[in-house]
N, CA, C and O of each residue as an XYZ file, in Angstrom:
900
protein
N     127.843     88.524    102.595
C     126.561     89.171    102.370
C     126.115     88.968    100.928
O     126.835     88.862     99.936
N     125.110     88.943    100.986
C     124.157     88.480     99.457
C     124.588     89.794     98.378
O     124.629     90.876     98.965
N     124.994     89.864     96.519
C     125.082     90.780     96.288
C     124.081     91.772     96.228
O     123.086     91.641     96.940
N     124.250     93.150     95.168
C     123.128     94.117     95.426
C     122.318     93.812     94.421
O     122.666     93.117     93.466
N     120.843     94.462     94.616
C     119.687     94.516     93.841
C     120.702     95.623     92.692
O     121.591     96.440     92.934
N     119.938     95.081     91.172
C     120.872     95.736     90.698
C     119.748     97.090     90.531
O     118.574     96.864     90.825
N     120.070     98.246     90.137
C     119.305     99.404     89.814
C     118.878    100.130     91.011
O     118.756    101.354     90.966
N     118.581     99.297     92.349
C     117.586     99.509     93.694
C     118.537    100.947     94.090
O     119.688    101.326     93.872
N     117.443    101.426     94.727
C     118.053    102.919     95.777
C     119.365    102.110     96.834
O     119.554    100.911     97.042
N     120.080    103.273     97.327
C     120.939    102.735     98.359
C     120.211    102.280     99.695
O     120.799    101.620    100.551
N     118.909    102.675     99.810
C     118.818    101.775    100.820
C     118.336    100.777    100.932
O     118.776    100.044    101.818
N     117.722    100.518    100.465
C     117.220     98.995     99.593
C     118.197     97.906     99.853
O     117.962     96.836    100.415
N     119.334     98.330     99.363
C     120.803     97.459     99.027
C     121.219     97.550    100.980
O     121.488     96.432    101.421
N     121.261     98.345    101.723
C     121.808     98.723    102.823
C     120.860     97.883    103.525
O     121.393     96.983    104.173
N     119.277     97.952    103.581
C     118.902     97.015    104.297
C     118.942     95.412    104.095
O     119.097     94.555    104.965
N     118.746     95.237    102.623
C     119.006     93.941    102.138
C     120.438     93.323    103.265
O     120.313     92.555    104.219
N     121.422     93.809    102.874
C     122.793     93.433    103.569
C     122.605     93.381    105.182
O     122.906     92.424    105.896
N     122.157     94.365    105.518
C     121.804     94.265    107.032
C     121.183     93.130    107.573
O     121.946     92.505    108.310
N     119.852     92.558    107.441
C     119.455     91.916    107.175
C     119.892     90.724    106.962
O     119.777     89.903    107.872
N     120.368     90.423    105.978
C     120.662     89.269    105.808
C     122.336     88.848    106.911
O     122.790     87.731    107.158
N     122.855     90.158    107.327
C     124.017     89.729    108.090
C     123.833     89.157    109.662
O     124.454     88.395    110.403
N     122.485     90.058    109.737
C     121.829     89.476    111.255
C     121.053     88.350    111.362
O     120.898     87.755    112.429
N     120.587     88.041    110.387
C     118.975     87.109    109.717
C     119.405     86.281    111.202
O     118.417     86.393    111.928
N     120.266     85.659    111.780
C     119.984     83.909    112.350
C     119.589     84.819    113.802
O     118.434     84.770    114.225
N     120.275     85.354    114.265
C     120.404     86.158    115.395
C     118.880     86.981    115.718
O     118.185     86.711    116.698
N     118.671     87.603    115.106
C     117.244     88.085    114.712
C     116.330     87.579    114.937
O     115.466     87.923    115.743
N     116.364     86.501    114.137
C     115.032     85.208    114.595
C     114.364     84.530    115.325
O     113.188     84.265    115.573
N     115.890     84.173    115.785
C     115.943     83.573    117.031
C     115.193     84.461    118.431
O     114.426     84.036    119.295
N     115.682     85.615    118.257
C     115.554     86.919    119.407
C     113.901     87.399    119.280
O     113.250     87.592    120.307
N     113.328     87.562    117.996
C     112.050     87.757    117.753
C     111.265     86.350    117.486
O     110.237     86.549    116.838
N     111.463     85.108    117.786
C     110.506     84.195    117.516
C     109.355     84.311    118.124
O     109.204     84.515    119.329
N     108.174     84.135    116.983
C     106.584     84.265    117.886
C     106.420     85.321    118.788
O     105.983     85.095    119.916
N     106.827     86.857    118.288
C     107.197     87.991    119.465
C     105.349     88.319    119.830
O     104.968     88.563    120.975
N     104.365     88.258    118.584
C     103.080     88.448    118.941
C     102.003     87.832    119.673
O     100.786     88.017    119.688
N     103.146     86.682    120.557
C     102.086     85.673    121.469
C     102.799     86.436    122.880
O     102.366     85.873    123.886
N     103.571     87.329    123.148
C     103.967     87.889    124.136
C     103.034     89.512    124.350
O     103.093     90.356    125.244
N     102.487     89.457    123.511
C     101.654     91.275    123.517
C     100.566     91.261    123.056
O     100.420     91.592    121.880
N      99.303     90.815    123.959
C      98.459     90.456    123.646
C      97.031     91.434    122.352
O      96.099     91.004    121.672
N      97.607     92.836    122.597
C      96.927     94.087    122.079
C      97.329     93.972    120.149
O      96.722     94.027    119.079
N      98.790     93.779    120.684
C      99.284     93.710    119.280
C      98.562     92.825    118.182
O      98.045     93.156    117.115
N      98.740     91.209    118.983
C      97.540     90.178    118.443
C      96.443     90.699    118.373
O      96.247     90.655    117.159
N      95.666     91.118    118.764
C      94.451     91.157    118.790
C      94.279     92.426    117.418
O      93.278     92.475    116.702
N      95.367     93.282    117.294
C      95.071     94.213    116.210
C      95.191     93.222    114.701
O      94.741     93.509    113.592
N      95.950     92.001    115.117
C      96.108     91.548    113.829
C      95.482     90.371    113.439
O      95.957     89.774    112.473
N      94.495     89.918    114.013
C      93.213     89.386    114.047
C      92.394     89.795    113.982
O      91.462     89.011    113.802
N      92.057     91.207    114.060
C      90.786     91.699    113.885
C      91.576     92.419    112.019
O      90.853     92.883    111.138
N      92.513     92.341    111.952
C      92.656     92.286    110.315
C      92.484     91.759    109.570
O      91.892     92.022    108.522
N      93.271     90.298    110.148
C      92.409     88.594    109.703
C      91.189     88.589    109.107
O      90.869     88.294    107.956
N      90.417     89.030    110.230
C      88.852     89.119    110.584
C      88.396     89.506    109.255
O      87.797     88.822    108.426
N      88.968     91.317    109.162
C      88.506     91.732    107.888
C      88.917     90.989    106.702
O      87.965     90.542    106.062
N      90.001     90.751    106.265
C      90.143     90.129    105.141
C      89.350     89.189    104.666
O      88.870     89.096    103.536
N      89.198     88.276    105.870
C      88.208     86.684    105.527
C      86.760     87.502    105.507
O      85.964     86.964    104.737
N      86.353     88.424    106.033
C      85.268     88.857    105.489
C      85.054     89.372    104.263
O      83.858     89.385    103.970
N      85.840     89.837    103.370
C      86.124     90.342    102.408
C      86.564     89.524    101.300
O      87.091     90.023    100.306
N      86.345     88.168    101.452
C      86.623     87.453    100.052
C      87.488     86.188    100.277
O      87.260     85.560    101.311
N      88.440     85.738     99.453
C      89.642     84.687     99.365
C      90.761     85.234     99.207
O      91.747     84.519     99.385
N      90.936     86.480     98.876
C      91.897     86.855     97.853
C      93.116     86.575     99.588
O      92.852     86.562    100.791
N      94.358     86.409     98.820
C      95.537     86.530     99.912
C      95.694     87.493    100.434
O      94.976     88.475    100.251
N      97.069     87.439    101.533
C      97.839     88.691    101.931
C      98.975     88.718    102.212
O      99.516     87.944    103.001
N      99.533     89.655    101.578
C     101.231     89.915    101.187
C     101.873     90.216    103.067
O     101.593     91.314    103.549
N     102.630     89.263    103.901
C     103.267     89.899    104.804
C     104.374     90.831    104.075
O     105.270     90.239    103.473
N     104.375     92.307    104.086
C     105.632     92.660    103.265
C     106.596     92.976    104.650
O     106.328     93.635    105.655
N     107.654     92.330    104.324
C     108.572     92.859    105.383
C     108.499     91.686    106.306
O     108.470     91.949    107.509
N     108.460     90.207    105.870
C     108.126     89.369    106.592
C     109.035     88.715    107.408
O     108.428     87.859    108.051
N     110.817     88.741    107.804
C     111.035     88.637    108.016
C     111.535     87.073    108.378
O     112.046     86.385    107.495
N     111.356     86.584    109.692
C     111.200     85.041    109.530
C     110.113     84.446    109.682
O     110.073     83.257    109.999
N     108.941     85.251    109.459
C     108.088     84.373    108.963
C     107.009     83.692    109.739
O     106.316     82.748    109.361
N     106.965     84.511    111.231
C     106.329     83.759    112.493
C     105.288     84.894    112.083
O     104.152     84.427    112.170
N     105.281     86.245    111.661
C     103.906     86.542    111.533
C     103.043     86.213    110.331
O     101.850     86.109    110.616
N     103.400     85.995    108.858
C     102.896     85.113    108.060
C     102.120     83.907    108.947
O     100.911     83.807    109.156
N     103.198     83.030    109.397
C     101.809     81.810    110.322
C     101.074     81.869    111.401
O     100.420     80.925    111.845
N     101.141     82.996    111.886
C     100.236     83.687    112.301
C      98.614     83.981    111.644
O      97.501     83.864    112.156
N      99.069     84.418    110.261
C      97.750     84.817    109.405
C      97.351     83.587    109.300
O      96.214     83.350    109.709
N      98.240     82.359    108.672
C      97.759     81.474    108.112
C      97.131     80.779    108.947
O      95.977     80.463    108.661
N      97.759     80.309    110.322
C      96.511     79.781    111.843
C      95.191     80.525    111.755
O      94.187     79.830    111.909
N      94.999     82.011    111.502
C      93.714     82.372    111.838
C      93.127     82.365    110.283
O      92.485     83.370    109.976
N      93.249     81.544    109.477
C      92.543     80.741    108.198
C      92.927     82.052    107.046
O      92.345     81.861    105.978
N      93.749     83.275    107.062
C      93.563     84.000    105.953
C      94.859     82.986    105.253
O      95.537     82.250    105.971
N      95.095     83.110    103.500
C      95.995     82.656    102.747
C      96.750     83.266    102.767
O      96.394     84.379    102.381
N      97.903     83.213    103.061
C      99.070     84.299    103.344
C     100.280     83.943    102.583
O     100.150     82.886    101.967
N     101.620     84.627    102.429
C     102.554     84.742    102.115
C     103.673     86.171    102.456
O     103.490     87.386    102.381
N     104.598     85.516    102.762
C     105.591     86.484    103.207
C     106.670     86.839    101.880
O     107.136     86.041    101.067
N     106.924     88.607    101.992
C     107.989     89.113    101.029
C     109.036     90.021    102.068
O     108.827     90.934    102.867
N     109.994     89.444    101.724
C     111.159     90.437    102.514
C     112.360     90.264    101.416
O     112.664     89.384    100.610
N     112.922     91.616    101.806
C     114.358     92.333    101.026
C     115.641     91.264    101.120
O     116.520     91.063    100.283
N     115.432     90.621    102.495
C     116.393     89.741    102.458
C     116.267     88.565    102.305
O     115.336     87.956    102.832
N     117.264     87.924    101.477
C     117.532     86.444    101.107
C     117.434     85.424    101.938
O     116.623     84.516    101.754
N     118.410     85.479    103.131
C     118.814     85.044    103.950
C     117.511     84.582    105.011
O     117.413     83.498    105.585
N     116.614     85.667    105.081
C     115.567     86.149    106.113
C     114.633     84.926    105.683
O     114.259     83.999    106.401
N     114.311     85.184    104.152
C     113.591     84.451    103.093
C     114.029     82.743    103.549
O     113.126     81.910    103.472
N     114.838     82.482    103.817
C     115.899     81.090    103.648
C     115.233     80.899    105.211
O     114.191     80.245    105.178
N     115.633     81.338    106.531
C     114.973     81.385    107.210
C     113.404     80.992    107.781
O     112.934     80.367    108.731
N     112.964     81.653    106.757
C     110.991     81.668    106.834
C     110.979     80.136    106.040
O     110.886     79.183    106.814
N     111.063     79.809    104.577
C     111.095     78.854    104.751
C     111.508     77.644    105.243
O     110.912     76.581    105.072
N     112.784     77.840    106.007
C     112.866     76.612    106.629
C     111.913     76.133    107.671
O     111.442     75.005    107.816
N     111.665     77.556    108.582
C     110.536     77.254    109.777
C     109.695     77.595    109.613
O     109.284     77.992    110.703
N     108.540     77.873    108.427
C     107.399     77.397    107.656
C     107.329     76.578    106.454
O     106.703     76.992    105.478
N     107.925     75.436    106.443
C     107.580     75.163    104.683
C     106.709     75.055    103.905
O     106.645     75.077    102.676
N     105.636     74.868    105.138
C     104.396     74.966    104.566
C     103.637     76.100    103.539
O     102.627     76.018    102.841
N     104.638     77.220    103.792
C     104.247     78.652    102.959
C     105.271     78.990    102.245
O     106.416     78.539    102.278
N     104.668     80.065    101.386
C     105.319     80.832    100.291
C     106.406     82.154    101.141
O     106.036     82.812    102.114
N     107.349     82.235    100.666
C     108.067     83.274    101.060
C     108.889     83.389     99.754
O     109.262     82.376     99.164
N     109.233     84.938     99.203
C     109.932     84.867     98.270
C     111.249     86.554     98.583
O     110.992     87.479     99.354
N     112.068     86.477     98.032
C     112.276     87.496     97.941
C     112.038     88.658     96.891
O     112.150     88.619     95.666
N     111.514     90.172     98.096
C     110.954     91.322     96.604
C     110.968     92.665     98.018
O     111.139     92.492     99.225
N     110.742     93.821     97.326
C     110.847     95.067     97.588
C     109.332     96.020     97.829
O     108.680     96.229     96.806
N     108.861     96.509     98.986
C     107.445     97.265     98.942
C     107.740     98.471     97.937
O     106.840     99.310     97.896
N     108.640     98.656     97.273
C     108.706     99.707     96.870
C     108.777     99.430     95.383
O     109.271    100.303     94.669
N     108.111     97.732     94.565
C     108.245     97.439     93.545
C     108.042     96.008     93.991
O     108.911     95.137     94.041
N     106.534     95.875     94.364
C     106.093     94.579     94.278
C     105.528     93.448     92.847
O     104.677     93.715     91.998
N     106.212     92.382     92.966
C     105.823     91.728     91.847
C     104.834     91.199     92.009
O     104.708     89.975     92.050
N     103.845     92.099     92.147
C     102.973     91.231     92.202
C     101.487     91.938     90.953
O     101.298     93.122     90.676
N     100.745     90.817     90.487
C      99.600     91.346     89.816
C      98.733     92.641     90.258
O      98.715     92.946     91.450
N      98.297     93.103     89.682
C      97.476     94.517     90.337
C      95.663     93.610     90.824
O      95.036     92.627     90.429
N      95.501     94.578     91.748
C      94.183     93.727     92.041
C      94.008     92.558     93.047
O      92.876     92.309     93.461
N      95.045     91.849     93.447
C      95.254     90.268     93.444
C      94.960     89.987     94.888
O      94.364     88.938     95.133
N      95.405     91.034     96.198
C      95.125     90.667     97.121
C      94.177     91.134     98.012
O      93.476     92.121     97.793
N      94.131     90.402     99.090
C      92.985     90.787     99.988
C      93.627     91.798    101.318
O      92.926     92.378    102.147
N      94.785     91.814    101.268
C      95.056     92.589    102.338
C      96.618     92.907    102.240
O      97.179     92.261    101.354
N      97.277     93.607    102.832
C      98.832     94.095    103.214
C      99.189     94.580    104.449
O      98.830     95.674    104.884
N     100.064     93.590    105.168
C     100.521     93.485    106.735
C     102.265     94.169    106.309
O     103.151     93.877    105.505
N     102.119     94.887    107.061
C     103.310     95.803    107.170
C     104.196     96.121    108.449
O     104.493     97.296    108.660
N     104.591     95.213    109.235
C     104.719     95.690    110.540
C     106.214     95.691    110.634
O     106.925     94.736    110.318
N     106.486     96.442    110.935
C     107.860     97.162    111.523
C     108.644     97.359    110.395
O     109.709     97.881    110.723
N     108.526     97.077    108.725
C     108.874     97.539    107.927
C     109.505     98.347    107.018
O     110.527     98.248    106.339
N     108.162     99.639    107.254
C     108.102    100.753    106.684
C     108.775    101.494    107.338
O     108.707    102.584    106.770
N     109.595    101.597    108.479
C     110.770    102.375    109.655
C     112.019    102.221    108.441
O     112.834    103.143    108.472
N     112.185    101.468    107.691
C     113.625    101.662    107.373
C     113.585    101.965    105.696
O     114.502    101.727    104.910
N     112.345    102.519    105.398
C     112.453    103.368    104.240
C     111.654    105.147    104.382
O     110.727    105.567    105.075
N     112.452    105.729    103.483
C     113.062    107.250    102.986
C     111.575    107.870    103.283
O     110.609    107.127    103.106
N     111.345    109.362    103.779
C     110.347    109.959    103.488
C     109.744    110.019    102.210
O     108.547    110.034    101.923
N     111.412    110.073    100.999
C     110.564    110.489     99.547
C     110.596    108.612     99.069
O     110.492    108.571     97.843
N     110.676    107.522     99.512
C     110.186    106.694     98.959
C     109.171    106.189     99.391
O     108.757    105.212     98.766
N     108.283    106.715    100.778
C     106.917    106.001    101.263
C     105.968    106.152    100.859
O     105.001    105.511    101.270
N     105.867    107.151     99.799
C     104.428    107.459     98.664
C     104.760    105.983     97.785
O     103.854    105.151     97.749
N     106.056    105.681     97.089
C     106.004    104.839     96.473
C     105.235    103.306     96.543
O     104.580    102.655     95.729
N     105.746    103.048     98.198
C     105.629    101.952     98.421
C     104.103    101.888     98.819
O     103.491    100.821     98.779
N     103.441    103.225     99.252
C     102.028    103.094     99.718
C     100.797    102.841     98.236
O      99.615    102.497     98.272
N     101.294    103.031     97.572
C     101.086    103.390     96.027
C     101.157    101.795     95.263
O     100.289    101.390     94.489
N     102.493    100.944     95.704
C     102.273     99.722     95.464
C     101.175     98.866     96.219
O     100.632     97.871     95.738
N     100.934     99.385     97.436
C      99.581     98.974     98.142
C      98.558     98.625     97.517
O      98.097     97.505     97.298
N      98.007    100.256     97.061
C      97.021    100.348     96.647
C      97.058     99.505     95.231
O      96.017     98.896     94.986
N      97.827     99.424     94.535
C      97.752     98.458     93.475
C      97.718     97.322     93.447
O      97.048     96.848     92.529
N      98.388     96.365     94.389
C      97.907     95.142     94.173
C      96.643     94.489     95.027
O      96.226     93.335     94.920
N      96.072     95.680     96.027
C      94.878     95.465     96.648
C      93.645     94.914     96.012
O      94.029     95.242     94.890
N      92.477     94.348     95.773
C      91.258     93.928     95.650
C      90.633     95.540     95.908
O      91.182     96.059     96.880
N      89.578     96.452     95.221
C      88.914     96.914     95.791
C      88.235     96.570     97.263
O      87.664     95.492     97.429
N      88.341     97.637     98.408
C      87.628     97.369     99.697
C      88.841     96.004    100.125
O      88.312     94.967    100.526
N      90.421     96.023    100.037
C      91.495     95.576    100.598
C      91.741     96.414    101.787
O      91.360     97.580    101.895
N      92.339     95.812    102.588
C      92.840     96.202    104.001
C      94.376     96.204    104.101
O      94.964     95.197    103.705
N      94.918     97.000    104.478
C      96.626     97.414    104.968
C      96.253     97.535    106.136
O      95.263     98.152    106.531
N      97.193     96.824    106.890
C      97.819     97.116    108.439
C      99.131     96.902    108.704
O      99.875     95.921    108.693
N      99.294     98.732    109.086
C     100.842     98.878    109.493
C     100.844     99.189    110.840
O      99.977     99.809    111.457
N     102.068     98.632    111.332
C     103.107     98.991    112.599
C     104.224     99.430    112.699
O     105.268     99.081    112.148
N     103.920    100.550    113.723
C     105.852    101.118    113.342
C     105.847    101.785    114.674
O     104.855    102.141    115.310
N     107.185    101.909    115.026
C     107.258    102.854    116.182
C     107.225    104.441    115.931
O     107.840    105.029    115.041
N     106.516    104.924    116.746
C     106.111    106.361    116.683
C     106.920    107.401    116.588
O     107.415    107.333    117.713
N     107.484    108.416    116.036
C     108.329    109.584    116.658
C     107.926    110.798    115.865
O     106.993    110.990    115.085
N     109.287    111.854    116.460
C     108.980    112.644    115.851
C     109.095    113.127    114.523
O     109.831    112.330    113.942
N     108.759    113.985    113.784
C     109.052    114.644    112.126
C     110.638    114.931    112.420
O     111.125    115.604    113.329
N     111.282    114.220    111.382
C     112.422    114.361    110.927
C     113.685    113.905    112.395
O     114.783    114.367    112.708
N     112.734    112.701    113.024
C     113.616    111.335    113.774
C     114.060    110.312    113.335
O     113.377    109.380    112.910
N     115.905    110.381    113.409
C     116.212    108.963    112.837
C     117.082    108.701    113.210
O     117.854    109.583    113.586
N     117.599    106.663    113.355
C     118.098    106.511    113.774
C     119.303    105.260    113.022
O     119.053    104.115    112.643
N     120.720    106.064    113.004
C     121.579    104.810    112.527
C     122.502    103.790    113.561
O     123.318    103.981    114.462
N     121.849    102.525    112.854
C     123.242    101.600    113.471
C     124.492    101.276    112.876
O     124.492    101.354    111.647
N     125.304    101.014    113.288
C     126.473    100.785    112.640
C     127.083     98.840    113.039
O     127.905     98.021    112.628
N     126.276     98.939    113.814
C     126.801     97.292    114.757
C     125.203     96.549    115.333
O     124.350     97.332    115.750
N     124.963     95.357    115.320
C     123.723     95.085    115.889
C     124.312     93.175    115.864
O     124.777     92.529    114.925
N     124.131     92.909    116.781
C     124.008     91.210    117.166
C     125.606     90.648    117.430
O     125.936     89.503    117.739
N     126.243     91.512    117.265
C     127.875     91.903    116.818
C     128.481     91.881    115.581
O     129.633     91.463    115.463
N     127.572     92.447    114.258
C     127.931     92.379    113.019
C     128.071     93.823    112.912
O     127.504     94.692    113.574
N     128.897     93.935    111.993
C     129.050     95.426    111.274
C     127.718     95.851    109.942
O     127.594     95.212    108.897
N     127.066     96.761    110.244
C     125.963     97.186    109.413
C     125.860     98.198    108.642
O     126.799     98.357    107.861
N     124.948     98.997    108.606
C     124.423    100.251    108.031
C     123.255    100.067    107.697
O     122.954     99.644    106.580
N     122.167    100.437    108.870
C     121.128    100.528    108.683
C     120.506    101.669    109.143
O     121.061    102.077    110.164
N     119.160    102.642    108.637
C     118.310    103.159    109.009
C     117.529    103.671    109.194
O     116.991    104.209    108.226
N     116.866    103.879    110.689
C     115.461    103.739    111.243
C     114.922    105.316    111.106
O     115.295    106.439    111.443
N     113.700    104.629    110.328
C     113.049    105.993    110.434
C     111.853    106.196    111.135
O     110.936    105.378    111.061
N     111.747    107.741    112.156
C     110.018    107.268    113.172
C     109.597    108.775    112.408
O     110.173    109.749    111.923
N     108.200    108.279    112.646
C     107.307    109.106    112.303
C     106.210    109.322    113.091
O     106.031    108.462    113.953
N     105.249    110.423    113.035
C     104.110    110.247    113.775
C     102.937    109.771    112.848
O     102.857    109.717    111.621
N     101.975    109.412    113.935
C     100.712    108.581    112.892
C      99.816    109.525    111.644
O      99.088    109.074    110.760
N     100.155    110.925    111.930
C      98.980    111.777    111.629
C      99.955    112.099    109.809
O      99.359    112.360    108.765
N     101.315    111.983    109.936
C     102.212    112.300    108.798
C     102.019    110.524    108.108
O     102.153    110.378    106.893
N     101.834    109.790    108.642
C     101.528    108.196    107.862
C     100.228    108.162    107.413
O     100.051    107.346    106.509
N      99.115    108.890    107.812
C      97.676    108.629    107.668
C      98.192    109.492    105.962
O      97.921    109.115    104.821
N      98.857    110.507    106.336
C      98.554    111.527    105.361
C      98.777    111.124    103.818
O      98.291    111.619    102.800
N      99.698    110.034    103.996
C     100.543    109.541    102.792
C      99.466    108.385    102.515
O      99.364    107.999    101.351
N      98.562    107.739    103.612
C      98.274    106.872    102.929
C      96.786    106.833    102.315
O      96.273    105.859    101.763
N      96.046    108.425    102.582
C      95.048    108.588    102.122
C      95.573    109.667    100.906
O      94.595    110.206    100.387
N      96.539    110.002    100.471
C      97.249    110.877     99.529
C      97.259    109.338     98.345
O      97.280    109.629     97.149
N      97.247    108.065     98.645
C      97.169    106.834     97.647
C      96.540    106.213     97.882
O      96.736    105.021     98.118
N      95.068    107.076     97.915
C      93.923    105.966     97.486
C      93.330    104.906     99.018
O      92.537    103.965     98.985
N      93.789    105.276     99.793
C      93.660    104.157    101.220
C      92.903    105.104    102.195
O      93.336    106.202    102.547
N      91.880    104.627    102.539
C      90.993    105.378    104.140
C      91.309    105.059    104.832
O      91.655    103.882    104.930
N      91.384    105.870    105.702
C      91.557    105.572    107.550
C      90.944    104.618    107.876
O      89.907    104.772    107.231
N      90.828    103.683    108.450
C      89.648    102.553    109.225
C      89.998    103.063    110.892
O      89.009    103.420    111.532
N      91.179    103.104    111.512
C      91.551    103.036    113.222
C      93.013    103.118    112.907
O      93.704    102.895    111.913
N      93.232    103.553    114.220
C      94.692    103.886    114.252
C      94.510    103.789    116.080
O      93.637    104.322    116.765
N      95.729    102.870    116.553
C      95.946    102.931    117.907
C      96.757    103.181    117.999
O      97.323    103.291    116.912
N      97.781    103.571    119.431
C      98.693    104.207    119.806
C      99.263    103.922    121.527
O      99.045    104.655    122.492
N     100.075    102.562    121.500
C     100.249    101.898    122.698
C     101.246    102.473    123.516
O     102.374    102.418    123.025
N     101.175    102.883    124.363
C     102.641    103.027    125.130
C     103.713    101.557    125.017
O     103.327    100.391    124.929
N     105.310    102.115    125.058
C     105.819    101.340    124.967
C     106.213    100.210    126.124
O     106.905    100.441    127.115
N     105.753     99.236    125.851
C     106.302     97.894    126.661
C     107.494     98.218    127.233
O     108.241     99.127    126.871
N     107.734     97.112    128.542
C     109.324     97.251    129.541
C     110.501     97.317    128.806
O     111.455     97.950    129.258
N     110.587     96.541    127.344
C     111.835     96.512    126.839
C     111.615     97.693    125.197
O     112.204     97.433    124.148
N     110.945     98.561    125.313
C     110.630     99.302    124.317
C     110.740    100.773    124.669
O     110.210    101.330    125.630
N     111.400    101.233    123.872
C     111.664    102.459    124.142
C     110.536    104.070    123.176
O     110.640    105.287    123.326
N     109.907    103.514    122.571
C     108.764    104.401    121.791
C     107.545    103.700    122.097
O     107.398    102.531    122.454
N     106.493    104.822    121.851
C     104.899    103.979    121.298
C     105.405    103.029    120.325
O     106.523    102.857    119.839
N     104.104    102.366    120.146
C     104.112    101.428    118.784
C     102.663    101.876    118.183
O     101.704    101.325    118.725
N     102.342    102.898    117.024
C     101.568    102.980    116.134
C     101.065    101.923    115.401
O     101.904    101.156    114.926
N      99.481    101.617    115.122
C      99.134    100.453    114.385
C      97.838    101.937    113.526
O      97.275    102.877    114.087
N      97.812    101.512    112.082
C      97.309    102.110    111.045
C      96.564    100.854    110.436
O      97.238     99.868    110.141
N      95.201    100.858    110.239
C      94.085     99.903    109.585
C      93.774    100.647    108.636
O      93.011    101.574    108.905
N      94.196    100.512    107.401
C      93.327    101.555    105.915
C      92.691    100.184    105.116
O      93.014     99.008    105.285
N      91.618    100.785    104.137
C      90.841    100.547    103.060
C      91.305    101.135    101.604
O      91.568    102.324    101.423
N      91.366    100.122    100.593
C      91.253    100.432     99.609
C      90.037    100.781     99.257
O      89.108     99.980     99.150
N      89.917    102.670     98.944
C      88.047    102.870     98.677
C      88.121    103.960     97.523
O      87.196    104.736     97.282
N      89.329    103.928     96.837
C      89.565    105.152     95.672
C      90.548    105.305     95.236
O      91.551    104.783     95.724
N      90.578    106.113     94.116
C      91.789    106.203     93.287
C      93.125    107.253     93.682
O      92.796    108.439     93.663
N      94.281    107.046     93.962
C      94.893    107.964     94.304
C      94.843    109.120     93.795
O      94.343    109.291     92.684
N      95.422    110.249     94.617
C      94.524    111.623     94.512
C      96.360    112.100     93.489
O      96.519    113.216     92.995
């Protein structure tokens, strides 16, 4: 396993390792998962949509994993780039995009310029960080957004104070975990930093899914409160 971020919270370091112990297995199992659910696509094209209406500026996949939803953005013409915790994941994305940027970095301490982008895709992500670190990371949002920037997150739904640990996944030994929330406690955090509501849907879960899947569309339209 890759070593630790030095300074990072423990879970940071816990998912990094996770992550990178499953990365090939993973990939493989989720390749192109958004050409199988057609609702899902369509929420993340009509994000597309907004962004390219909204300028040039890029968009950060954070949490990008291997990298099939980054070329995703980039097919429907927005400039994209993927950031994920893991190395390995990172190693991954570029091999089966080389065409794009993937680097490794943290939503909870993005390197990135303030201002710079046109949008932030977050999908399935934000489940495996802390109640008291999701102001942080919503907070890095709003900072490297473009005024009138777009965030779209996905996460599976649950209840206040639902979570879930693995200890084993693909047949590796881990420590990872999942955190659910409901949409109305995610809206709250993310208009608490500066981000408006735009839509929020709420799908029942698919044959092999065991929760809703929450999708959150915000605007950068103010200064955090």
């Amino acid at each position: 396993m890759s070593s630790e971020i030095p300074g990072a919270p423990g879970f940071l370091n816990d998912t990094r390792a996770a992550y990178d112990a499953i990365a090939r297995p993973y990939s493989e199992q989720l390749a192109d998962w958004l050409s199988g659910r057609p609702l899902d696509l369509a929420l993340v094209t009509a994000f597309a949509e907004l962004v390219r209406q909204g300028g040039t500026a890029p968009v950060a996949d954070v949490g990008s994993g291997p990298g099939n939803v980054t070329a995703r953005l980039d097919a429907l013409g927005v400039p994209a780039f993927g950031v994920d915790v893991s190395p390995r994941m990172v190693a991954l994305a570029r091999e089966a995009h080389p065409h794009l940027r993937f680097h490794v970095g943290s939503m909870t301490s993005l390197d990135l310029p303030d201002e710079t982008l046109g949008g932030v895709l977050a999908l399935y992500s934000i489940i495996h960080v802390p109640d008291d670190h999701l102001p942080a990371a919503f907070a890095e949002f709003h900072r490297v957004l473009v005024p009138g920037g777009h965030v779209l997150l996905g996460f599976q739904s649950g209840d206040e104070e639902d979570r879930l640990h693995l200890s084993e996944r693909f047949g590796q030994e881990i420590s990872l975990d999942y955190y659910w929330r409901t949409p109305d406690r995610v809206v709250e955090l993310l208009v608490k930093a500066g981000l408006r509501l735009h839509a929020r849907v709420l799908r029942e879960p698919d044959d092999d899914e065991t929760r809703p899947r929450a999708y959150l569309l915000a605007q950068k339209v103010s200064r955090p409160r």
